[in-house]
PALOKOL-39709 format. One record per residue: x, y, z of N, C-alpha, C in turn; residue in three letters. Coordinates in steps of 0.02 Angstrom, whole numbers, padded with zeros to 5 digits, always signed. Layout:
% PALOKOL-39709
XYZXYZXYZALA
...
This chain:
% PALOKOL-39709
-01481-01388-00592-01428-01341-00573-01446-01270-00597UNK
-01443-01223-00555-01444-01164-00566-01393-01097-00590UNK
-01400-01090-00642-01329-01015-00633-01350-00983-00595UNK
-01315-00922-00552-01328-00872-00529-01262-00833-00500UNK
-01260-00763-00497-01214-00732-00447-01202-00720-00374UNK
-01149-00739-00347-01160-00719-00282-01161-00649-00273UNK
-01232-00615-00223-01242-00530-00213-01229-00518-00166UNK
-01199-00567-00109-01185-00540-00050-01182-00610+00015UNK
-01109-00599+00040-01094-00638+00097-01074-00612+00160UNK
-01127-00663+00222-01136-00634+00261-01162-00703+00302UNK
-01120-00692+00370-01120-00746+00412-01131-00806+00392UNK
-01072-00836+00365-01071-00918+00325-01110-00898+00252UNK
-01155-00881+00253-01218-00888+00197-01193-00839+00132UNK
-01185-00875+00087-01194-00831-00005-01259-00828-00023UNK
-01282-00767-00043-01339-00748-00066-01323-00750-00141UNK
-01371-00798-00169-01358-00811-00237-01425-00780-00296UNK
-01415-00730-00328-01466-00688-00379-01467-00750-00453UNK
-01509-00807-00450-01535-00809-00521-01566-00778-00564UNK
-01592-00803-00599-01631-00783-00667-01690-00772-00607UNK
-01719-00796-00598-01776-00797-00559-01779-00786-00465UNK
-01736-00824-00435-01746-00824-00370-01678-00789-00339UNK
-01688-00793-00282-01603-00745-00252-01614-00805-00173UNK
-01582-00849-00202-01575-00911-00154-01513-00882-00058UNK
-01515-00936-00022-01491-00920+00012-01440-00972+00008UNK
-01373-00975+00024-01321-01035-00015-01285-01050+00050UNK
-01271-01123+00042-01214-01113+00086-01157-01178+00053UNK
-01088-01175+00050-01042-01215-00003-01068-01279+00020UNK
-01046-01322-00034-01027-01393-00033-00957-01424-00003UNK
-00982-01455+00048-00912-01493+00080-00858-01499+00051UNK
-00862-01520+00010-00773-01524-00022-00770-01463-00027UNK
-00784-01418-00051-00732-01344-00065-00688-01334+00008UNK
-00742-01353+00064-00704-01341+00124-00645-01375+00147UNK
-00623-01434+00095-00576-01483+00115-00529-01448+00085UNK
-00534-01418+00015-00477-01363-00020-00490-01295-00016UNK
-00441-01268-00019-00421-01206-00027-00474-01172-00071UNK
-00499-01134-00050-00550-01108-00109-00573-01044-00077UNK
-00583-00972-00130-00611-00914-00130-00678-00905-00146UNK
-00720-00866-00121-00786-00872-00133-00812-00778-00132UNK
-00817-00739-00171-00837-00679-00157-00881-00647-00209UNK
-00904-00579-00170-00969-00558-00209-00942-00532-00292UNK
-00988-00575-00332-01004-00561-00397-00952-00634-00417UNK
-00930-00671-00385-00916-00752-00422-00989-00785-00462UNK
-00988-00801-00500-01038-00830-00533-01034-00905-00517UNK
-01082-00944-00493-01090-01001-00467-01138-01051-00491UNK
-01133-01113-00484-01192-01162-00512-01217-01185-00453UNK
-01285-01195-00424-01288-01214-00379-01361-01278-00383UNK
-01380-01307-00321-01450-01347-00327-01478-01322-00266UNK
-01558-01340-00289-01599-01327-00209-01597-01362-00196UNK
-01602-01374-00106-01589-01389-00055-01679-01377-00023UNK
-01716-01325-00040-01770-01324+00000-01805-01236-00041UNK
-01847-01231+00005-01889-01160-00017-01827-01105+00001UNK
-01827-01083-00072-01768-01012-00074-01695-01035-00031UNK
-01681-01097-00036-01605-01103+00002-01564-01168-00044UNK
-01500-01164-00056-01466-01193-00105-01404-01214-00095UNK
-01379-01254-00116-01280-01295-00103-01245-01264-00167UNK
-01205-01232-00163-01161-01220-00199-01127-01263-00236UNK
-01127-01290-00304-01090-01349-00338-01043-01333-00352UNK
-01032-01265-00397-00979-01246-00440-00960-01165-00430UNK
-00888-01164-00447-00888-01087-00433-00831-01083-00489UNK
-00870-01054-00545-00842-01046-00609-00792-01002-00614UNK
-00730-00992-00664-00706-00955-00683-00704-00886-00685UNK
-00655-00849-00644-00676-00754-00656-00646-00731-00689UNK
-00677-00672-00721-00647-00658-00792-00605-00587-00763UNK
-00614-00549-00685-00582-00502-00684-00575-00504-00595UNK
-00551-00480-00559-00537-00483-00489-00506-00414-00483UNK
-00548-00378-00448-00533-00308-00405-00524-00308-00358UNK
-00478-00307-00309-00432-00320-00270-00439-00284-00186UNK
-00483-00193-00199-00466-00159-00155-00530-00124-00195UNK
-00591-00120-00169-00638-00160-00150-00650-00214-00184UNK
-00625-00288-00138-00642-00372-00170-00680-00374-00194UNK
-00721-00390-00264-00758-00395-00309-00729-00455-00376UNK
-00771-00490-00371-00749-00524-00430-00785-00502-00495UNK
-00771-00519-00564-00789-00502-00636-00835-00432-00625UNK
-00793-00406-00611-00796-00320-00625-00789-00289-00678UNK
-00840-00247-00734-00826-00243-00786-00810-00171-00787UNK
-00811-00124-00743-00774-00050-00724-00791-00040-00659UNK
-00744+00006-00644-00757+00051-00585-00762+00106-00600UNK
-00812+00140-00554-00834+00216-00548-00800+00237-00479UNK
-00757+00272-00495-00705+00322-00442-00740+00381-00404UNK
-00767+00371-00354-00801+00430-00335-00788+00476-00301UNK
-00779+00540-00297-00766+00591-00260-00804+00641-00257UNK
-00825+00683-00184-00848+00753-00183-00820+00807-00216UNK
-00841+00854-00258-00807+00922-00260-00808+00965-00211UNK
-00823+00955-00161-00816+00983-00085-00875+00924-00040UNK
-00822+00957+00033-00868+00939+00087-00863+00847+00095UNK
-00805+00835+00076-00757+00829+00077-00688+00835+00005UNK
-00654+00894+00016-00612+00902-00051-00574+00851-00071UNK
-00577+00848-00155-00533+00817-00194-00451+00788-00171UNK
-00441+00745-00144-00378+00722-00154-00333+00684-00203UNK
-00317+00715-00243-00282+00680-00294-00218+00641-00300UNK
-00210+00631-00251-00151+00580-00215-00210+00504-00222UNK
-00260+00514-00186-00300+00453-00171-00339+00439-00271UNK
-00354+00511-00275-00379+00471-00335-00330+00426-00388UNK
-00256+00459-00366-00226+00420-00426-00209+00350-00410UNK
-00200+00352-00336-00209+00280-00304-00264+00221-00325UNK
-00326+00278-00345-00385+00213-00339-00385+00196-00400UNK
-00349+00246-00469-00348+00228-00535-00296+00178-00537UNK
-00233+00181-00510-00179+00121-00505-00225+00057-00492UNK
-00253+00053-00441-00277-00023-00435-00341-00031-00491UNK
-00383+00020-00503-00402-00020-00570-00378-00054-00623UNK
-00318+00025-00661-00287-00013-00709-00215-00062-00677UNK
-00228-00104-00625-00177-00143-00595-00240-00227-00618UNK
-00270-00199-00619-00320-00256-00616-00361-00261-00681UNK
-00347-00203-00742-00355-00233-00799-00438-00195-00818UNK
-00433-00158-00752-00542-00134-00799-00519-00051-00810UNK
-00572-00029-00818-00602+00012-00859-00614+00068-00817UNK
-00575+00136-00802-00596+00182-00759-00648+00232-00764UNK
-00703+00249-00727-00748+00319-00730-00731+00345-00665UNK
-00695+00405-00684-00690+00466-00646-00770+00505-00634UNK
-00799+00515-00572-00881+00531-00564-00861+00582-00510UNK
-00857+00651-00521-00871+00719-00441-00925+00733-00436UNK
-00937+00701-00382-01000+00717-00362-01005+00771-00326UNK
-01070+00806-00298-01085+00860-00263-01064+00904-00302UNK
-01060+00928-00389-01045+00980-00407-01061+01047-00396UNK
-01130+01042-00374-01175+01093-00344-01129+01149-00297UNK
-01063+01108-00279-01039+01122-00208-00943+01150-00244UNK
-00949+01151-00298-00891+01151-00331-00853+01195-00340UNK
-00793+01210-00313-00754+01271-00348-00763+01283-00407UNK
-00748+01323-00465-00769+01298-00545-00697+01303-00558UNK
-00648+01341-00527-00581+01358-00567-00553+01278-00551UNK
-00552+01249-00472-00532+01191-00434-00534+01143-00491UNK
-00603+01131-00501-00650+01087-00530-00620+01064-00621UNK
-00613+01113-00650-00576+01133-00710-00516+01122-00725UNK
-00475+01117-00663-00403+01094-00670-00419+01031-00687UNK
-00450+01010-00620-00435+00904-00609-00490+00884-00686UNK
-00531+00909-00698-00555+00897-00760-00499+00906-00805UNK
-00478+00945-00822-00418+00937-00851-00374+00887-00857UNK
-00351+00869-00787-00290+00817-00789-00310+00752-00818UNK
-00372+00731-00773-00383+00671-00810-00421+00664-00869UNK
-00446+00711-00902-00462+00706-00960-00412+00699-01009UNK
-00355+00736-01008-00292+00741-01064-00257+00662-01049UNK
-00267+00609-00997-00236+00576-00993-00267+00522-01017UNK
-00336+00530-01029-00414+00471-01060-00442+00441-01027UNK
-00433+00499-00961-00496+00457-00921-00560+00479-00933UNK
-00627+00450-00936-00691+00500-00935-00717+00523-00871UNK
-00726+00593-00877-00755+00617-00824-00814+00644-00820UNK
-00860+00630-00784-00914+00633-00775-00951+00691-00693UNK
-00965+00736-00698-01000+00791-00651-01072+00753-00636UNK
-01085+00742-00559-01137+00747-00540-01168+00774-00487UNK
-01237+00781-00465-01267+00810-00416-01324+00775-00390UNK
-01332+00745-00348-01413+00732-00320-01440+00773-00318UNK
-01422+00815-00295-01469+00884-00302-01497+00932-00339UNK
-01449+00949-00374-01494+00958-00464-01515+00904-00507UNK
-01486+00831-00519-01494+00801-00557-01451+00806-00604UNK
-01391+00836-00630-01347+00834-00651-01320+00776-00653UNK
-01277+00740-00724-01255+00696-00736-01295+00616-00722UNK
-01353+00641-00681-01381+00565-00661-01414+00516-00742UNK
-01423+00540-00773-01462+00503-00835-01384+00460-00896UNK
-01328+00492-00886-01292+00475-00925-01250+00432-00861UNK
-01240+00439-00800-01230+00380-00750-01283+00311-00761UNK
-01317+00325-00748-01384+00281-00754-01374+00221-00824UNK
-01352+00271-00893-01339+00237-00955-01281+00207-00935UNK
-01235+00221-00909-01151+00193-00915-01148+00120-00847UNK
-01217+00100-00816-01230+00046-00785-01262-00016-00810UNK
-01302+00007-00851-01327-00046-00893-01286-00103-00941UNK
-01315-00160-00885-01269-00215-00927-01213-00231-00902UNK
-01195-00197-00861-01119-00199-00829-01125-00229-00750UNK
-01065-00255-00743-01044-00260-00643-01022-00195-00634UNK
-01025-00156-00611-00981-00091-00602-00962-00087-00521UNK
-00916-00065-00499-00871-00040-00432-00892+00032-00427UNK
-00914+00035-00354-00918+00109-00350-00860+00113-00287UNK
-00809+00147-00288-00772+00145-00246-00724+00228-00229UNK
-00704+00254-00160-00702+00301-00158-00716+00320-00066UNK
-00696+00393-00065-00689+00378+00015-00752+00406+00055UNK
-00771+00381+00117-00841+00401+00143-00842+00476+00138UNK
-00901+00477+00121-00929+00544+00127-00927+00584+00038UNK
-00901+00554+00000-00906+00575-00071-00996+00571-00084UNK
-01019+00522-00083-01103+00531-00085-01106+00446-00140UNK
-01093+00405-00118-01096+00353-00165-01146+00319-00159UNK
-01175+00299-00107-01247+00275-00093-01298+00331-00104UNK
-01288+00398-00110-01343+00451-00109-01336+00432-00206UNK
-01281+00421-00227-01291+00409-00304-01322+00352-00325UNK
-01326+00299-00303-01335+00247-00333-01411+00243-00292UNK
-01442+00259-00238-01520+00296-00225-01552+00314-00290UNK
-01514+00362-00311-01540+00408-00348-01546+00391-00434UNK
-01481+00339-00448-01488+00302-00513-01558+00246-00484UNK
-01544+00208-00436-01597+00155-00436-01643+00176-00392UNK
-01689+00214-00393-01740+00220-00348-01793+00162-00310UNK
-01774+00142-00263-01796+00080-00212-01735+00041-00174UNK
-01678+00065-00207-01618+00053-00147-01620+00056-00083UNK
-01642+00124-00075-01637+00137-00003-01588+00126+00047UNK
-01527+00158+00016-01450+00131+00044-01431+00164+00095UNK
-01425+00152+00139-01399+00221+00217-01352+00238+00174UNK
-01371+00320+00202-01326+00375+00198-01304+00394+00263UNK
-01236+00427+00269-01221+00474+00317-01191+00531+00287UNK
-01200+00593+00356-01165+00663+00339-01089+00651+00346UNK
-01049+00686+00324-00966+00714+00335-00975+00749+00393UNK
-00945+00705+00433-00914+00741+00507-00873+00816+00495UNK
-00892+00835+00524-00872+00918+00532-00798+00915+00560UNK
-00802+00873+00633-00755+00870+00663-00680+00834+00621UNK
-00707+00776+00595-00641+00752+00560-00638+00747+00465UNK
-00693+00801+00454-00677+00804+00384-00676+00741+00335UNK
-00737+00701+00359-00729+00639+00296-00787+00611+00329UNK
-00825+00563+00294-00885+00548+00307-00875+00474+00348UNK
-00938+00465+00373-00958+00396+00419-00949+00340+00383UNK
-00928+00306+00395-00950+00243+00350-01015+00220+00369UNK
-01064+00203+00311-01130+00199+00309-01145+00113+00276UNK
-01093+00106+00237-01094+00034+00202-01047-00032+00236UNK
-01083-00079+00242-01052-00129+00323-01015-00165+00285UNK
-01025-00192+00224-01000-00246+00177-01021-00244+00107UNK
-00988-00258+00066-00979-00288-00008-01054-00295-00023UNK
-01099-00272-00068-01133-00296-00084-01152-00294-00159UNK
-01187-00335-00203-01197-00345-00267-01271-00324-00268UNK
-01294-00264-00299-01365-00243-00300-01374-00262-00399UNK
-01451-00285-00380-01467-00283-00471-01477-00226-00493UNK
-01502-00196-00563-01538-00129-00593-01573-00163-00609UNK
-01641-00119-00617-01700-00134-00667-01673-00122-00746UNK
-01621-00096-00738-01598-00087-00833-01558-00133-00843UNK
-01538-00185-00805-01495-00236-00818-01422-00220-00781UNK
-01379-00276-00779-01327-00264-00729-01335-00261-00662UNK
-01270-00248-00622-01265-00232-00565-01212-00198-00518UNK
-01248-00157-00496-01185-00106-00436-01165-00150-00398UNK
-01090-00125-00370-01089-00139-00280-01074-00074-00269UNK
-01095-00104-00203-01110-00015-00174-01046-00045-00088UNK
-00975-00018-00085-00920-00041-00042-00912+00003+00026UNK
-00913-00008+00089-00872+00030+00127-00831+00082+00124UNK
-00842+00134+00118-00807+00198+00106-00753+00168+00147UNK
-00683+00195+00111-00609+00198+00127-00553+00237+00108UNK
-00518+00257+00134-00464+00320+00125-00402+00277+00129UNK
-00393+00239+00123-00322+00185+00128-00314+00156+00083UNK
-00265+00136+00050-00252+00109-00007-00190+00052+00013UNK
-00200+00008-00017-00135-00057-00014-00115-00096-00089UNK
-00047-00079-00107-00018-00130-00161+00025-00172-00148UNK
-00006-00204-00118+00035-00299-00089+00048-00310-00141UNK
+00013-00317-00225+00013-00357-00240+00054-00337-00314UNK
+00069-00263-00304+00088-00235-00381+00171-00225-00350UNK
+00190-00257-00408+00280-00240-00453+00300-00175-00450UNK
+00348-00165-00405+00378-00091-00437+00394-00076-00512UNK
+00424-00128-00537+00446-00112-00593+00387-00124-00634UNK
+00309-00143-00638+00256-00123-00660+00209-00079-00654UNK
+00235-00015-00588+00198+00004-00553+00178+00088-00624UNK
+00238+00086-00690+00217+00142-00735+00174+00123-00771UNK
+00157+00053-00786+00100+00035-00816+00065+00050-00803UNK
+00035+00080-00749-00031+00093-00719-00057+00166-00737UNK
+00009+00189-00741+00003+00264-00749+00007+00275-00835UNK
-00048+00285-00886-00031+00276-00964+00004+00331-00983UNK
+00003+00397-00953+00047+00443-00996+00124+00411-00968UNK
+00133+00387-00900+00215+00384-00902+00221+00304-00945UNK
+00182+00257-00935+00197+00221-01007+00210+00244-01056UNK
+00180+00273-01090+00188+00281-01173+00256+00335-01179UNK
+00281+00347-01107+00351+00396-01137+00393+00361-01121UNK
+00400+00283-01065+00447+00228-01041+00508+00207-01122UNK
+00474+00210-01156+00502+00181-01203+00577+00221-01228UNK
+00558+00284-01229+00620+00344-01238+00661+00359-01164UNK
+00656+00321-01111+00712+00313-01051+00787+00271-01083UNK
+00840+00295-01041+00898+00257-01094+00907+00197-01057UNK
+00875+00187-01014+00891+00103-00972+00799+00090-00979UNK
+00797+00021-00986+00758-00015-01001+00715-00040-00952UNK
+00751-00053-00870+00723-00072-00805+00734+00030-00783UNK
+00715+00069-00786+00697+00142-00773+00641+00127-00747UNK
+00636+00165-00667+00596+00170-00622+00556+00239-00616UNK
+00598+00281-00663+00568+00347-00659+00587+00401-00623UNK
+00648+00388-00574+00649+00427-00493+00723+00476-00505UNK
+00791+00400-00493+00842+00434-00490+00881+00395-00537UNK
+00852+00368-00594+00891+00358-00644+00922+00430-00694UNK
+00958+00426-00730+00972+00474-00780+00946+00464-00837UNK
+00937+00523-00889+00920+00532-00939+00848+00468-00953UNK
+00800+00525-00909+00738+00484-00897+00689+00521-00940UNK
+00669+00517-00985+00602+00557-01037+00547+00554-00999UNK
+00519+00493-00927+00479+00516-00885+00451+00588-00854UNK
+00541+00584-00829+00558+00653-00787+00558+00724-00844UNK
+00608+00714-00890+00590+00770-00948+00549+00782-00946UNK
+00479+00739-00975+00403+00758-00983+00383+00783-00914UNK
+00391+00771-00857+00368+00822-00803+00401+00899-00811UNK
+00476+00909-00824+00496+00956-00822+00471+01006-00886UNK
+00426+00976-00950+00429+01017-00990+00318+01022-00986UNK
+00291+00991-00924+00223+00986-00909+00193+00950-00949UNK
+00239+00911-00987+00197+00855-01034+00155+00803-00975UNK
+00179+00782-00927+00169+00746-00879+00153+00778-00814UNK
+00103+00790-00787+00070+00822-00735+00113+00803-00645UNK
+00142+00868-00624+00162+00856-00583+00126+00835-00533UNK
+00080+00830-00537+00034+00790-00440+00028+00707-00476UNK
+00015+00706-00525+00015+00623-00575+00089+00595-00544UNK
+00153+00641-00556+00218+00629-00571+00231+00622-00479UNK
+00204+00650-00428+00187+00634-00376+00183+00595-00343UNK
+00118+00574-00358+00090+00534-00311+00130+00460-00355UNK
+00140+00449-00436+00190+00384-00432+00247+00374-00384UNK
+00267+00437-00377+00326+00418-00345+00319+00417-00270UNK
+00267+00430-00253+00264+00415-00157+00196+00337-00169UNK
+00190+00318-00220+00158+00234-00237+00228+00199-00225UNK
+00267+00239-00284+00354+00192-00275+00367+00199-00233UNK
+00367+00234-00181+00408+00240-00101+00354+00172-00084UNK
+00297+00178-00083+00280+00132-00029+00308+00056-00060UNK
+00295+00053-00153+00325-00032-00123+00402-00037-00118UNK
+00431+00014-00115+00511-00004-00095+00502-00004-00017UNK
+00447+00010+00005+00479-00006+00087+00445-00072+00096UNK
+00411-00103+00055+00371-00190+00065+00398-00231+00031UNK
+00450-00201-00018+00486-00259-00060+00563-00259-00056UNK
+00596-00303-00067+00651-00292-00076+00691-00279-00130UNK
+00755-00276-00155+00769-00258-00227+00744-00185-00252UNK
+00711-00146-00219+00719-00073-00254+00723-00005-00227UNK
């Protein structure tokens, strides 16, 4: 029996990365009789079957599930965005930080194309999410900026690169792993956001250990799966002030004597942060009932 990860599924077939070989898989009958999930970065036990092709025995335990891009035992995500060409939306970024910390990992904030950067623009949003503990990280393919301390913060890890086409996420992860060779595309002129260049999910190794996926650029976001009334957890500065609200189920919006809302009104709490929670809360009050 073999350990290995699944790096990528694609027409019936799991591509399975051992220690040694990167088999071609396909399940064992019974899983097909039950209910069962199978996706890139599940860690699996499997046997050969023949030269480089294998049956799937076991499909072990995941220690983390990222939801929006599907990834299993994800040990962070890297949030990626242009500093131009296509501009910063911070509606989407706080979206893509919700489903991380919805799912329990570890956020890196990464602007890429700094080369291309407002500096005053640039300095705010550094700002915001820095005061709130996210790390942020400046890069450039083109100078080489930030690439050596990206490069360190992969090693050893599953990491998510996720973020909307045309930020430069395959031109980054080229450029950390040289022999990728990941299609790139330009940002359409006409509609202001880039091609999608990446077809599916895939699990790439490093030569320093670990492994990227490198996801389908996307500008859409979905929380099927998150609680309104958990939806401030996600957000840590309006956690850590939840506690000083005078009702206990406080949503943040149109309750009274909300220390949420105070802290926006006195800029303790960043109004585009204080924002975009509350048009997250619009959307699951129109998918759920009760709020």
């Amino acid at each position: 029996m073999l350990h290995g990860v699944v790096v990528k599924a694609y027409n019936g077939f799991y591509y399975v990365q051992s220690e040694k070989l990167l088999l071609s898989c396909k399940v064992r009958g019974r899983f097909k009789k039950e209910r069962f999930t199978l996706m890139v970065g599940d860690e699996v036990r499997c046997s050969l079957t023949g030269h480089n092709e294998g049956l799937i025995e076991e499909i072990l335990p995941r220690r983390s599930l990222l939801r929006r891009p599907t990834v299993a035992n994800v040990d962070q995500v890297v949030i990626t965005f242009a500093a131009a060409n296509p501009d910063i939306s911070t509606t989407l970024v706080d979206k893509l930080l919700v489903l991380a910390e919805s799912s329990h990992l570890s956020a890196l904030l990464c602007i890429n194309k700094s080369d291309l950067a407002d500096s005053e623009e640039l300095s705010r949003i550094i700002t915001i999410y820095a005061a709130i503990g996210y790390p942020v990280l400046l890069t450039s393919v083109k100078t080489g900026q930030g690439m050596a301390e990206l490069r360190q913060r992969l090693i050893g890890r599953v990491t998510a690169f996720a973020g909307p086409s045309g930020a430069g996420k395959s031109s980054l992860l080229n450029a950390v792993e040289p022999g990728l060779t990941l299609v790139t595309g330009e940002v359409s002129a006409k509609i202001g956001r880039g091609r999608h260049t990446t077809r599916y999910a895939q699990l790439l190794p490093l030569s320093g250990g670990g492994f990227v996926v490198d996801t389908p650029g996307f500008s859409a976001t979905e929380f099927t799966e998150l609680d309104p009334a958990c939806l401030g957890l996600c957000f840590p500065e309006i956690a850590g002030l939840a506690g000083g609200c005078k009702f206990s189920t406080c949503l943040h919006d149109r309750e009274p004597q909300c220390a949420v809302k105070d802290a926006v009104q006195t800029r303790d709490v960043e109004l585009s942060r204080y924002e975009s929670y509350k048009a997250i809360l619009q959307e699951l009050r129109d998918t759920k009932k009760g709020y």
